[in-house]
VOBA-1610 file (N, C-alpha, C; in pm, whole numbers, padded with zeros to 5 digits, always signed):
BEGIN
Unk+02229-00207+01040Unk+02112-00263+00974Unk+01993-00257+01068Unk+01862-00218+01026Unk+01752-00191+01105Unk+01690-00311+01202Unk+01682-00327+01288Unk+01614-00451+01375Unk+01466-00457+01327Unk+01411-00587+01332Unk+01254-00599+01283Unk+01187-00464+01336Unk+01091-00421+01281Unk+01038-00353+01338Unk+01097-00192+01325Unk+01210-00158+01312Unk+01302-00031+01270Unk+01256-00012+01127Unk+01246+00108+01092Unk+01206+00198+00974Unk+01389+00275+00945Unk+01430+00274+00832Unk+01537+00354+00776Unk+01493+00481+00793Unk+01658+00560+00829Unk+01556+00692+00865Unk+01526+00752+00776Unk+01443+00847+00759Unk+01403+00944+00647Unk+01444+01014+00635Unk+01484+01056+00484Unk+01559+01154+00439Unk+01472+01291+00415Unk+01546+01416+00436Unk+01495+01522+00508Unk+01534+01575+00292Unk+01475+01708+00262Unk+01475+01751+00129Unk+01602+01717+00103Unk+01714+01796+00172Unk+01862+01827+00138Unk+01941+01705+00125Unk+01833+01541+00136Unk+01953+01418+00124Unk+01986+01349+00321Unk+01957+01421+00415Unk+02073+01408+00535Unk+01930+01360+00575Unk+01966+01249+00734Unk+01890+01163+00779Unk+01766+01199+00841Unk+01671+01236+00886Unk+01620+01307+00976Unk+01554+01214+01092Unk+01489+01261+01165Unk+01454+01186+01317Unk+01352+01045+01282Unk+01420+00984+01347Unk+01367+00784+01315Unk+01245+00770+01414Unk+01159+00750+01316Unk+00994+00768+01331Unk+00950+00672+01469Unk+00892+00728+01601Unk+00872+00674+01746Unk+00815+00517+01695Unk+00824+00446+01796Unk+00798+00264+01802Unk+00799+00249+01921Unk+00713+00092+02004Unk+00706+00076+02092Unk+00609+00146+02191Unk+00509+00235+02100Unk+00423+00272+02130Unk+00453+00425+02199Unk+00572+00465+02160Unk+00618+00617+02221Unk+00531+00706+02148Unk+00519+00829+02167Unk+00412+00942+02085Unk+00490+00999+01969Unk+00489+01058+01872Unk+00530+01092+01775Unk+00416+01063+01610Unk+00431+01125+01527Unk+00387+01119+01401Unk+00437+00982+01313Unk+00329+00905+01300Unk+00314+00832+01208Unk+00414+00851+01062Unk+00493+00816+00971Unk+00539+00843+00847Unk+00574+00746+00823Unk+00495+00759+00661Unk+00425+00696+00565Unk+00425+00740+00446Unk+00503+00613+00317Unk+00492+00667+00178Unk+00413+00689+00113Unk+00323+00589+00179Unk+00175+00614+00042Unk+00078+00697+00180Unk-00023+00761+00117Unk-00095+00827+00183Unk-00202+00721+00176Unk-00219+00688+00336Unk-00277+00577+00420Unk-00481+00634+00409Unk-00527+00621+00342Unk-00657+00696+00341Unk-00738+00697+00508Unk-00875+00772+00522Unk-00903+00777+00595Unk-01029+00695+00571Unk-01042+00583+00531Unk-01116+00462+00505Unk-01141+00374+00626Unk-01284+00376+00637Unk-01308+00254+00733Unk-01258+00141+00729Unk-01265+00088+00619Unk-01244-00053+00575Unk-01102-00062+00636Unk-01011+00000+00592Unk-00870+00005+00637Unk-00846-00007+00807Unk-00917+00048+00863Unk-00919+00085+01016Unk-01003-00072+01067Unk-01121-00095+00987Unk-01184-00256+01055Unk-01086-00354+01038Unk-00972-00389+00932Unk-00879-00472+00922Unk-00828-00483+00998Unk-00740-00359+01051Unk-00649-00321+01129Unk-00687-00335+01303Unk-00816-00339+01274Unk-00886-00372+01438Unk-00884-00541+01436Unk-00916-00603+01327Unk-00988-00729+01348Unk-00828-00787+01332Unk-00704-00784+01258Unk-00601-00814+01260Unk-00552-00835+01426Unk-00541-00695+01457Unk-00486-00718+01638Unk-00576-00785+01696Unk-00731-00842+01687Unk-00817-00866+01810Unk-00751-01012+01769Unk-00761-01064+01593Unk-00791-01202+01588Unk-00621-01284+01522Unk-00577-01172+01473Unk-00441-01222+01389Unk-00333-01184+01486Unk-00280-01149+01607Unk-00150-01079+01626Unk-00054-01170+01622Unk-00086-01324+01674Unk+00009-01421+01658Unk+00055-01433+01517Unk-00001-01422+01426Unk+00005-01410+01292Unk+00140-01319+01299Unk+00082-01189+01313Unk+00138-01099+01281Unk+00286-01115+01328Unk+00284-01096+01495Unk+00420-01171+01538Unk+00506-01262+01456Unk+00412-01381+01378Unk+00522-01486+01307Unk+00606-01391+01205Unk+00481-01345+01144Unk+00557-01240+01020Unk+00668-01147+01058Unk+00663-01092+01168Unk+00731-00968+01202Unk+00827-01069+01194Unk+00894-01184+01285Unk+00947-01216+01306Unk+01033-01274+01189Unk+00994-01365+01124Unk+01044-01441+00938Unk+01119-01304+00835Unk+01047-01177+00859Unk+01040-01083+00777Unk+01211-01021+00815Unk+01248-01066+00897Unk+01395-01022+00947Unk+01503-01071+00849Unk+01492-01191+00816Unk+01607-01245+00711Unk+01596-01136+00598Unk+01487-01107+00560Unk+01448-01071+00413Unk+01441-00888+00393Unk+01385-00825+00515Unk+01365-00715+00530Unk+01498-00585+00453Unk+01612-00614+00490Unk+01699-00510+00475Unk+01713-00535+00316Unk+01712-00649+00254Unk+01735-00643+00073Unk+01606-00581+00075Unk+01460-00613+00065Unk+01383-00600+00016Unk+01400-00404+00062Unk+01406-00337+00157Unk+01419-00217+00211Unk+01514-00123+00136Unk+01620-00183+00085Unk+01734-00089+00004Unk+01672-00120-00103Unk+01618-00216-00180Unk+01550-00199-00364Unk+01466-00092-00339Unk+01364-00093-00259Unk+01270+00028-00263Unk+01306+00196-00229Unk+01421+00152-00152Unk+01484+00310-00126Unk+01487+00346-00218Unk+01624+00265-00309Unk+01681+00316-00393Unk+01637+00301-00527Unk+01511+00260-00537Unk+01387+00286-00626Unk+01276+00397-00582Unk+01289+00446-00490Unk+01222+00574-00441Unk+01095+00535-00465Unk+01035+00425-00415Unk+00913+00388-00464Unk+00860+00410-00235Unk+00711+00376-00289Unk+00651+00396-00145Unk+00705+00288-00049Unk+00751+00327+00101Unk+00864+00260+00168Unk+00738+00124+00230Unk+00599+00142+00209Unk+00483+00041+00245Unk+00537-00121+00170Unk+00585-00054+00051Unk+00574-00193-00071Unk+00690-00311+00030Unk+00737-00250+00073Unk+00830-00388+00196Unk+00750-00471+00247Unk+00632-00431+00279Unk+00560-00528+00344Unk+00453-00629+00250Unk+00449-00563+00122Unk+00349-00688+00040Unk+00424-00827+00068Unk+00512-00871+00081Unk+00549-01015+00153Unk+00454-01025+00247Unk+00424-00968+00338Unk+00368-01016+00432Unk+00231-01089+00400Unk+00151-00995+00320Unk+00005-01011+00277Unk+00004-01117+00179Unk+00103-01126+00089Unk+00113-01246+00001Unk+00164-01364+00041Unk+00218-01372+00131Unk+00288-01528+00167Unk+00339-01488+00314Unk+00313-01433+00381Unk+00322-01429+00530Unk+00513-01453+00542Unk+00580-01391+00478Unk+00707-01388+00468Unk+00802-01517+00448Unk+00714-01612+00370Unk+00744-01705+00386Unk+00781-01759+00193Unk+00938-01729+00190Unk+01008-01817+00024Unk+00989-01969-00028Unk+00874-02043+00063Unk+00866-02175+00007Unk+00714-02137+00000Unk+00577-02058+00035Unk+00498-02016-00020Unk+00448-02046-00129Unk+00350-02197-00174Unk+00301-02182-00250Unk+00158-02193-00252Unk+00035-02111-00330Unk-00078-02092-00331Unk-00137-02183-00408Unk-00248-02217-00359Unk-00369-02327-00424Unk-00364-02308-00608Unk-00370-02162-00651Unk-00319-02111-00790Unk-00212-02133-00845Unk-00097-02185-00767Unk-00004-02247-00800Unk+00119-02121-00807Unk+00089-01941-00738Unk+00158-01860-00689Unk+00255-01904-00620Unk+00419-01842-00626Unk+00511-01903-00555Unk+00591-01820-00513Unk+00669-01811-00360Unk+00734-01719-00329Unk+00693-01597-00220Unk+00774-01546-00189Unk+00747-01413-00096Unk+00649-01364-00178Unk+00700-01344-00291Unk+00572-01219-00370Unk+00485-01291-00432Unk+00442-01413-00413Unk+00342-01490-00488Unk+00334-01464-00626Unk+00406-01530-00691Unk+00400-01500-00872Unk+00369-01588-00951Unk+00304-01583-01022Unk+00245-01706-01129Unk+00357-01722-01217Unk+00383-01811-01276Unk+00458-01846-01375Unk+00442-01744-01499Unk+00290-01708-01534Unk+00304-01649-01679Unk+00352-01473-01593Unk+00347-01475-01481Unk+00378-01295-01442Unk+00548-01320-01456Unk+00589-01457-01372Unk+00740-01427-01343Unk+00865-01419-01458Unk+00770-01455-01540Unk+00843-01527-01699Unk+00895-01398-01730Unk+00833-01313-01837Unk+00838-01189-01854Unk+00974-01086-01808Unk+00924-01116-01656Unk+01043-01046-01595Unk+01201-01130-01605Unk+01232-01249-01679Unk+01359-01337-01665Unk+01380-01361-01535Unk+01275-01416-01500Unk+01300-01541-01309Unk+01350-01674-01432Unk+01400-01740-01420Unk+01446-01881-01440Unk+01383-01972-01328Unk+01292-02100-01401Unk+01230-02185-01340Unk+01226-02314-01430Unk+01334-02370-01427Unk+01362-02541-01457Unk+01406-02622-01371Unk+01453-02709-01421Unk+01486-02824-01333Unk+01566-02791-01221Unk+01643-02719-01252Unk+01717-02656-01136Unk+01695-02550-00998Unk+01609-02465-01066Unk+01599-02347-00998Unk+01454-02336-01012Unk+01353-02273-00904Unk+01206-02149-00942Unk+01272-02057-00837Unk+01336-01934-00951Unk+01344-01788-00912Unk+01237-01721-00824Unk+01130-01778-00837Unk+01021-01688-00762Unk+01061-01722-00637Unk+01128-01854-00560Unk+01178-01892-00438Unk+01319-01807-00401Unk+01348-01713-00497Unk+01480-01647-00493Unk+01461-01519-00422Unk+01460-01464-00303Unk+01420-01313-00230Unk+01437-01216-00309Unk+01626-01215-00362Unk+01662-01146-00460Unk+01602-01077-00577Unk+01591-01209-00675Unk+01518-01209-00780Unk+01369-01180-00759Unk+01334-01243-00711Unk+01193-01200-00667Unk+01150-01097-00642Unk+01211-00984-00542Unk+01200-00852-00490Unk+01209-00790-00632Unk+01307-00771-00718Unk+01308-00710-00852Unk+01258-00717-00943Unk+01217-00841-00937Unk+01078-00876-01019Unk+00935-00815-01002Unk+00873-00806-00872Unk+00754-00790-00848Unk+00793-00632-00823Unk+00881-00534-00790Unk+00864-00401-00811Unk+00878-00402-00936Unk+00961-00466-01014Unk+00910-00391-01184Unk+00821-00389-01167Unk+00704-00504-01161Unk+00581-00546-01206Unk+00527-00420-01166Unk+00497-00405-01016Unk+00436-00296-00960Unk+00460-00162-01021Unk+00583-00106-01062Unk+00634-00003-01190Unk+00556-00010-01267Unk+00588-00145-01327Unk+00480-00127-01484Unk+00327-00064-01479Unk+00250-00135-01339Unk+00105-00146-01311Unk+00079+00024-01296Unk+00184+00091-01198Unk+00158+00210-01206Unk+00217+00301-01290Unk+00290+00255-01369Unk+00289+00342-01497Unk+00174+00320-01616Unk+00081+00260-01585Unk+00024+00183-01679Unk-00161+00300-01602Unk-00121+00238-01476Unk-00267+00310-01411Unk-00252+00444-01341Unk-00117+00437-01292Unk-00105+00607-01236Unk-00151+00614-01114Unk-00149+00546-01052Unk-00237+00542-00884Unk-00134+00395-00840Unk-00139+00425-00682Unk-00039+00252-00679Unk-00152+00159-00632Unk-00288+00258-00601Unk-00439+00137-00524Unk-00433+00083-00652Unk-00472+00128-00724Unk-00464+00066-00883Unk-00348-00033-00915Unk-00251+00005-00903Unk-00126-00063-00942Unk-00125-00201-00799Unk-00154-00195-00721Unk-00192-00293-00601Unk-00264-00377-00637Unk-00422-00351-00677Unk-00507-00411-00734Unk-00507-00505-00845Unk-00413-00437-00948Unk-00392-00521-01065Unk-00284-00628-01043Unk-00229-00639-00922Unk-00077-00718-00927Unk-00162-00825-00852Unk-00291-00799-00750Unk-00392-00914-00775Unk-00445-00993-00805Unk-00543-00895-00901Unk-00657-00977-01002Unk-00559-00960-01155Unk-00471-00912-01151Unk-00459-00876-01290Unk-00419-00747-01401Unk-00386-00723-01478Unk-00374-00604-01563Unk-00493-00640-01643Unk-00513-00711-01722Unk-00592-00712-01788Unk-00732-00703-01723Unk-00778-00756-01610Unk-00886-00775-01557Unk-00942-00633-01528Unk-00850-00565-01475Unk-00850-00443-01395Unk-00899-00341-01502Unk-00811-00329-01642Unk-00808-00273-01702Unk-00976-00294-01785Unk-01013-00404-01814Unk-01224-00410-01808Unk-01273-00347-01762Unk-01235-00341-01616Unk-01341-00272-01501Unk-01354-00138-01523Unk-01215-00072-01544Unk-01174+00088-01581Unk-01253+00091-01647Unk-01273+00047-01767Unk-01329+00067-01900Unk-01474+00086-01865Unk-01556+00001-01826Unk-01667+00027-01755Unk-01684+00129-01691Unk-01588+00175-01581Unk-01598+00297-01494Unk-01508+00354-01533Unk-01511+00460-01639Unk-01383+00558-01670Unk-01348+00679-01563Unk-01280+00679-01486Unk-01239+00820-01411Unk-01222+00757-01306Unk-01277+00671-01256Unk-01315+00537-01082Unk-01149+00554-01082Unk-01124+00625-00933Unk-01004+00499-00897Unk-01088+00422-00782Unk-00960+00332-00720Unk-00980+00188-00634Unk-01075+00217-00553Unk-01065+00345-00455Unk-01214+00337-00368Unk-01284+00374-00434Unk-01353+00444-00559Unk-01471+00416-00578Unk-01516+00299-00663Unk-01391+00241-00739Unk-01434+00105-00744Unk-01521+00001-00653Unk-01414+00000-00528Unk-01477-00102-00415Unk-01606-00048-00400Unk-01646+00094-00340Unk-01761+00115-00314Unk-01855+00063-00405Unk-01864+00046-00558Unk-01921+00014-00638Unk-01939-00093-00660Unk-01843-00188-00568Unk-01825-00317-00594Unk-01813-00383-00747Unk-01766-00341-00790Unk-01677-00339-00925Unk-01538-00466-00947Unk-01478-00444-00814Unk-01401-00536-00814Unk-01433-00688-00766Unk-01338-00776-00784Unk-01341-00944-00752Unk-01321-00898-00610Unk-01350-01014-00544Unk-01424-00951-00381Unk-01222-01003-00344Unk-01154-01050-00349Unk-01041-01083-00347Unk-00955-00952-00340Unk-00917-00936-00448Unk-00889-00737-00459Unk-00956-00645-00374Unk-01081-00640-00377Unk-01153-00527-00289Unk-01114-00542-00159Unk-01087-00679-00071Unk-00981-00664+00035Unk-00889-00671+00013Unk-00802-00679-00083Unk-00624-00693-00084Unk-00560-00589-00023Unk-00620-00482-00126Unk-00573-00375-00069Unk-00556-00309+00069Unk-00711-00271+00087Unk-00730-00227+00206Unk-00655-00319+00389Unk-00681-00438+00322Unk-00583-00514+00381Unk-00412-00511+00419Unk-00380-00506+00288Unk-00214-00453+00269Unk-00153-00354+00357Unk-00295-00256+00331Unk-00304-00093+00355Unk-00263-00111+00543Unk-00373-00203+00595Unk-00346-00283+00742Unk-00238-00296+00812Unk-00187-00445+00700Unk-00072-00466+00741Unk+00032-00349+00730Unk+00059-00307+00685Unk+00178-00229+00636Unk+00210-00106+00795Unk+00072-00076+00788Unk+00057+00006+00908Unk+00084-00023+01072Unk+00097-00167+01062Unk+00154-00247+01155Unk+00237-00254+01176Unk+00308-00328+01086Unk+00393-00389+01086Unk+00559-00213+01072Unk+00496-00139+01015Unk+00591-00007+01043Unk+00602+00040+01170Unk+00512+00022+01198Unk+00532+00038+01362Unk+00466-00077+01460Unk+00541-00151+01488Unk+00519-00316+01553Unk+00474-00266+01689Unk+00605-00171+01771Unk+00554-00173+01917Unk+00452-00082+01939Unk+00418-00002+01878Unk+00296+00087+01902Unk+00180+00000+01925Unk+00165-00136+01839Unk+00062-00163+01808Unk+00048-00329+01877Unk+00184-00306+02022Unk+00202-00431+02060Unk+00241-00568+02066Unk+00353-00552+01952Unk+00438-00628+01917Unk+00510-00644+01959Unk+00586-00735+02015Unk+00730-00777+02045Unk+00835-00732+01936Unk+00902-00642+01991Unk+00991-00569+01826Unk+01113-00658+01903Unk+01174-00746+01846Unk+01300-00792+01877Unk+01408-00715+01829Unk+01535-00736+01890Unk+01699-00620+01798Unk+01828-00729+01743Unk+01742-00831+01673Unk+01858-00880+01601Unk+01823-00784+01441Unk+01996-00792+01394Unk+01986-00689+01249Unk+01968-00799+01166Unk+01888-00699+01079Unk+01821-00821+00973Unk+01949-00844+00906Unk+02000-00962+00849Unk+02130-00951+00807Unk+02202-00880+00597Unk+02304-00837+00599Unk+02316-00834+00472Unk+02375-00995+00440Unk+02382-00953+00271Unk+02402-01128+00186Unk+02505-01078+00131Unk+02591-01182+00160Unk+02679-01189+00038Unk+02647-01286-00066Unk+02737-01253-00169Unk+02671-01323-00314Unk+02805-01446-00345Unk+02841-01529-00387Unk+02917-01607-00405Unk+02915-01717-00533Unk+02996-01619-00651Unk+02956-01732-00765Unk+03064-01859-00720Unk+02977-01969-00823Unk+03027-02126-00786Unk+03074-02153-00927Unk+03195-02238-00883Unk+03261-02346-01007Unk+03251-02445-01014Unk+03137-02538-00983Unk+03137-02653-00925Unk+02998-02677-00865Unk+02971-02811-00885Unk+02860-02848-00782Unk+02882-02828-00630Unk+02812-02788-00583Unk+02794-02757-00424Unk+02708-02814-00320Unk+02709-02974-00240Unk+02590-02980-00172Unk+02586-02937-00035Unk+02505-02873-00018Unk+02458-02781+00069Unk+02505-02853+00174Unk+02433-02954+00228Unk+02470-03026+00363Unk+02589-03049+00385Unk+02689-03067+00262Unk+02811-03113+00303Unk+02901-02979+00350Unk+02852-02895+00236Unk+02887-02756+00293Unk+02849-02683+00434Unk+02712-02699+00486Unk+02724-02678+00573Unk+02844-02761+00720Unk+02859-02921+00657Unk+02910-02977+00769Unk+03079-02915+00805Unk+03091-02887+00669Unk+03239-02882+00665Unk+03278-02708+00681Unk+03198-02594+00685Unk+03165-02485+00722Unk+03103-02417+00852Unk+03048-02487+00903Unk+03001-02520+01042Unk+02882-02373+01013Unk+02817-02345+00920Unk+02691-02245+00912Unk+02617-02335+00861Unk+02526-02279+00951Unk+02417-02437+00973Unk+02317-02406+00857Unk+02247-02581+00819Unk+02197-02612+00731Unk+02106-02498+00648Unk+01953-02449+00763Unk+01906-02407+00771Unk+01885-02252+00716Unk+02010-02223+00726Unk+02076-02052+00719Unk+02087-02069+00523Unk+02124-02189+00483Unk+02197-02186+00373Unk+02105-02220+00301Unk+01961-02311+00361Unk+01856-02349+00241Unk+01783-02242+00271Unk+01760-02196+00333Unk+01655-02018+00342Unk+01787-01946+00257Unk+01882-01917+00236Unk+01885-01808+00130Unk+01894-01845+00015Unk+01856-01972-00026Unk+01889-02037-00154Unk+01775-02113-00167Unk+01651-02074-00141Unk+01562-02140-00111Unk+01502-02207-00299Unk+01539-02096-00369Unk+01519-02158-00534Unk+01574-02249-00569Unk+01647-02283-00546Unk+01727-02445-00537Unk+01600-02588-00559Unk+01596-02640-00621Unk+01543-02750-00659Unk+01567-02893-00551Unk+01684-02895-00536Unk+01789-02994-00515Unk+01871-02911-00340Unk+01913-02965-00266Unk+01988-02946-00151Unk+02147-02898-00220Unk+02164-02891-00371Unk+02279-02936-00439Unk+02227-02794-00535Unk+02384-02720-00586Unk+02368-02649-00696Unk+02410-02710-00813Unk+02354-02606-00896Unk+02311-02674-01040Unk+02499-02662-01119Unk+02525-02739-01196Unk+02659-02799-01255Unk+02724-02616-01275Unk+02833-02624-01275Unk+02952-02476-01296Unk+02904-02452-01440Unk+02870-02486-01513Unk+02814-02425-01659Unk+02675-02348-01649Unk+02574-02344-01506Unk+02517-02253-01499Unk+02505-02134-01458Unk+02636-02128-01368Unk+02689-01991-01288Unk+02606-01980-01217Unk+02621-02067-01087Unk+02533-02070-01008Unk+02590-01928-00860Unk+02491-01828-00836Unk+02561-01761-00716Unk+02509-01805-00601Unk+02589-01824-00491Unk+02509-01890-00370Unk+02517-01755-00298Unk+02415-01767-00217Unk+02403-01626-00132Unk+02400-01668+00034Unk+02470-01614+00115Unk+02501-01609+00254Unk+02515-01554+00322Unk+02450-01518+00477Unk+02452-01423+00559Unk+02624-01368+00533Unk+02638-01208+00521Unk+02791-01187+00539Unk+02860-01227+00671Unk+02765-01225+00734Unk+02848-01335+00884Unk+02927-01467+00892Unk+02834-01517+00746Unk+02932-01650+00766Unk+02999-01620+00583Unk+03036-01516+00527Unk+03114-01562+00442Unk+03216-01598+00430Unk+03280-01546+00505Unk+03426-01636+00491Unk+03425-01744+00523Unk+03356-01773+00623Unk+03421-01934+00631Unk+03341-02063+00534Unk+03268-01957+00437Unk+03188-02057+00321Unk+03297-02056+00239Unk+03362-01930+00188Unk+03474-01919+00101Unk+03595-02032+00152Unk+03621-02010+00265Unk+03779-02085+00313Unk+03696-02193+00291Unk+03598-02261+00324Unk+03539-02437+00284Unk+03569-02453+00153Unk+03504-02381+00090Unk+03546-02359-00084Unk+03664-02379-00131Unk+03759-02281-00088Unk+03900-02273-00163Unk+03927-02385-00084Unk+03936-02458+00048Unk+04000-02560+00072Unk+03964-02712+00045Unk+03842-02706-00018Unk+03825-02878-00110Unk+03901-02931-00192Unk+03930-03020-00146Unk+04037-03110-00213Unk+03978-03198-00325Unk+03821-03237-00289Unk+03717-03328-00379Unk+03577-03243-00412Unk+03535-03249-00467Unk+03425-03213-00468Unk+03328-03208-00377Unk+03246-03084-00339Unk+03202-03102-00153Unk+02992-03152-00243Unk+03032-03307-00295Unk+02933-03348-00321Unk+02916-03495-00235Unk+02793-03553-00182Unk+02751-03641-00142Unk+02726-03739-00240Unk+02786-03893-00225Unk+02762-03981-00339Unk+02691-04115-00344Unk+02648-04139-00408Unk+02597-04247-00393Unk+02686-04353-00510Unk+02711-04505-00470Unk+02739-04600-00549Unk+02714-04684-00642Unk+02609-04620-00772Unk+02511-04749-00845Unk+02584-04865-00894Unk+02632-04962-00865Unk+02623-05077-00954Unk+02523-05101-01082Unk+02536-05123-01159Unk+02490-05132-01289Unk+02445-05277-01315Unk+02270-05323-01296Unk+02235-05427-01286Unk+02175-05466-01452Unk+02133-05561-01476Unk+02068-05584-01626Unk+01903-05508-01570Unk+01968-05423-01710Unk+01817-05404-01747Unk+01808-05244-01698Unk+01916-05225-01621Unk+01949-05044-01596Unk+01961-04967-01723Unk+01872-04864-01680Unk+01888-04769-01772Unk+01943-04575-01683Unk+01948-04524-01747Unk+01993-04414-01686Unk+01847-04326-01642Unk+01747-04333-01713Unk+01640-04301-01718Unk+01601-04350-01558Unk+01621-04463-01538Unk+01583-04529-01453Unk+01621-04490-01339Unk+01742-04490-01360Unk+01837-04364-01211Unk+01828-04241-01185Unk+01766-04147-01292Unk+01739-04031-01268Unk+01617-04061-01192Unk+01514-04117-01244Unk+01378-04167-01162Unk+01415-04224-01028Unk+01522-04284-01007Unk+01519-04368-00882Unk+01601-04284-00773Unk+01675-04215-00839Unk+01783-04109-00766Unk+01709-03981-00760Unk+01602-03921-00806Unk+01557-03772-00818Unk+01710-03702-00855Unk+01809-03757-00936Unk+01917-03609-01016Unk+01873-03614-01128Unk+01917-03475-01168Unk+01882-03487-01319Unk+01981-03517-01392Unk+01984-03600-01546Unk+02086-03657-01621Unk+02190-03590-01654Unk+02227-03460-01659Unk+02348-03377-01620Unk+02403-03380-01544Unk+02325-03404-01408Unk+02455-03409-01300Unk+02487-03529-01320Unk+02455-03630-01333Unk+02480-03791-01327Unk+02641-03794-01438Unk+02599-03720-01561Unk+02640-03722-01649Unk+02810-03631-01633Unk+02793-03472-01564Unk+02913-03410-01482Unk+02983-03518-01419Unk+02967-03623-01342Unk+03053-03682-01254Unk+03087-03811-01283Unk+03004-03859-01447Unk+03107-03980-01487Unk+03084-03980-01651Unk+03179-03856-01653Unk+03256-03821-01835Unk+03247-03916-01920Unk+03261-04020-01852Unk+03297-04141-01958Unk+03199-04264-01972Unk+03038-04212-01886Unk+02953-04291-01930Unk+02867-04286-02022Unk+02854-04381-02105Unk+02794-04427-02245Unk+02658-04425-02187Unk+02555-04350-02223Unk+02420-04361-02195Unk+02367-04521-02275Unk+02469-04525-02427Unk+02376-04651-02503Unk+02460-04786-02472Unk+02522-04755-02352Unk+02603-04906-02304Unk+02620-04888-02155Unk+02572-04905-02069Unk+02598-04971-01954Unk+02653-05089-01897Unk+02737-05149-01914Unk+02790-05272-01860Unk+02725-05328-01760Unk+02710-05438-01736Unk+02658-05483-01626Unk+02754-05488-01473Unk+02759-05483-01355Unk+02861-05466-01239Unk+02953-05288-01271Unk+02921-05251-01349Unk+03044-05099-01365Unk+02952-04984-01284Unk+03026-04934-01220Unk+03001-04824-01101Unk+02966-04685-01165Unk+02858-04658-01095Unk+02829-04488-01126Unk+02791-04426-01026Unk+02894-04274-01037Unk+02852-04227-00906Unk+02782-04113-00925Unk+02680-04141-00811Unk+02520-04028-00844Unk+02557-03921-00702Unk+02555-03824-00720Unk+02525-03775-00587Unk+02371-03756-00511Unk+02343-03751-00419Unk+02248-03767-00320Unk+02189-03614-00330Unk+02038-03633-00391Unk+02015-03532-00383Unk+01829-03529-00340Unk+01777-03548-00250Unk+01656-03565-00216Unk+01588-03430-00293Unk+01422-03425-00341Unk+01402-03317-00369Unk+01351-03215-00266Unk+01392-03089-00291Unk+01365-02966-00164Unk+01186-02995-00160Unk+01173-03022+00024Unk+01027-02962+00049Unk+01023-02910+00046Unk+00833-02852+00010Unk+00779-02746-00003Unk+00751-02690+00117Unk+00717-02772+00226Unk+00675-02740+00383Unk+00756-02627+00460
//
């Protein structure tokens, strides 16, 4: 698996690997899917990025390691431009809890009415846009659609921006314009008119980190395994009793609502470095109880269940999974219900 900063090698006409493009600032030819224009604008980013952003950049290089090798095989093996790996970066600085003032969420920053469309699932349980997985497949359709729609990917970049519809006005106004002579025209929302050229920046960086003075570290970005669940799962307990730490398990499951997966009637898959799958599996097959955290309600006058979902942050399904036999329209007074502990996931 490629270390931050490593490019997959390129495939030569006939299919077979060919020579893995220089880094670390060695001499060799630049290669690149999209053809990188010879645009100022692109080159002032790319200056003002290293003078004023590199710590930036560093964080990213660095975060972009968990995520890099999924997001790198969808685009291979979508034969799409090998740049599109890096729109994480420009949209959320590689970061799956990412959310924007617009209320964008995720590595790929997606609005609710973009992510819908594509079937992300976002209820009580889950926002898919926090899902790498889902997310990555989502926002290259999108990007598919934009450039099957505009035929250029500056175009198809632009619109995953400001918009399809927005974009598609401006055309109309300027029939034949692509993106640079848009910008020149200033045609576009001043937002877009740098996105791109910006992207265009990063991307160029971040493909080659040490050229451009980066600390390229050589841990492999890791693969995931996938792991459907029969059962509620809380994370913490899983981690305690698995010994793969907390941290590892709420970054790949970062769509999670809850520290806790959603009840075995949603087919929940948990995803985990393949480093630690087995010993998530052997935790699994060897529970004897449910690997849920509980809490004890006593049932006072005047309790309602309403009241415990509010006071507990679970939602009335799980409450409801772990005591079969409680009467929502009778509560007894002193009779025990057990809630599991489920704080809601920060956004931070």
């Amino acid at each position: 698996m490629p270390s931050p900063g490593a490019l997959e090698l390129p495939e030569q006409p006939d299919g077979t690997p060919g020579p893995l493009p220089a880094v670390q600032g060695h001499a060799g030819e630049e290669i690149y899917g999209l053809d990188i224009p010879d645009e100022q604008i692109v080159d002032r980013f790319l200056a003002g990025l290293l003078a004023q952003r590199k710590d930036w950049l560093q964080a990213v290089l660095a975060r972009s390691v968990r995520y890099r090798a999924v997001i790198a095989a969808v685009v291979t093996q979508r034969d799409l431009p090998r740049e599109l790996r890096y729109l994480p970066a420009v949209e959320s600085g590689f970061q799956a809890l990412a959310v924007s003032r617009r209320g964008a969420v995720g590595l790929w920053q997606l609005m609710r009415n973009t992510a819908s469309p594509y079937g992300l699932r976002m209820d009580q349980w889950v926002d898919e846009r926090r899902d790498f997985m889902r997310s990555t497949e989502a926002s290259l359709d999108k990007l598919e659609d934009n450039y099957a729609q505009f035929g250029d990917w500056y175009l198809a970049l632009a619109a995953y921006n400001c918009g399809v519809g927005r974009l598609s006005a401006i055309l109309a106004r300027n029939p034949g314009a692509d993106f640079w002579k848009l910008r020149k025209k200033r045609e576009l929302p001043r937002e877009t008119a740098a996105f791109v050229p910006q992207f265009l920046a990063v991307a160029r960086i971040l493909s080659y980190p040490g050229r451009y003075g980066l600390d390229v570290g050589w841990d492999a970005s890791p693969g995931w395994a996938r792991i459907p669940l029969d059962a509620c799962v809380d994370l913490r307990m899983l981690s305690r009793q698995s010994g793969v730490p907390l941290e590892v398990l709420s970054q790949g499951n970062a769509e999670l609502n809850f520290p806790m997966t959603p009840p075995a009637s949603y087919q929940y898959v948990l995803k985990v470095p393949q480093d630690y799958e087995q010993a998530v599996k052997d935790t699994l097959d060897a529970a004897t109880v449910p690997l849920v955290q509980f809490a004890i309600h006593v049932v006072k006058p005047g309790d309602t269940l309403s009241g415990m979902v509010q006071s507990y942050h679970v939602p009335l399904e799980i409450i409801m999974q772990f005591n079969p036999r409680l009467s929502p329209r009778a509560l007894p007074v002193g009779s025990k219900v057990m809630i599991p502990i489920t704080p809601p996931r920060s956004e931070g």
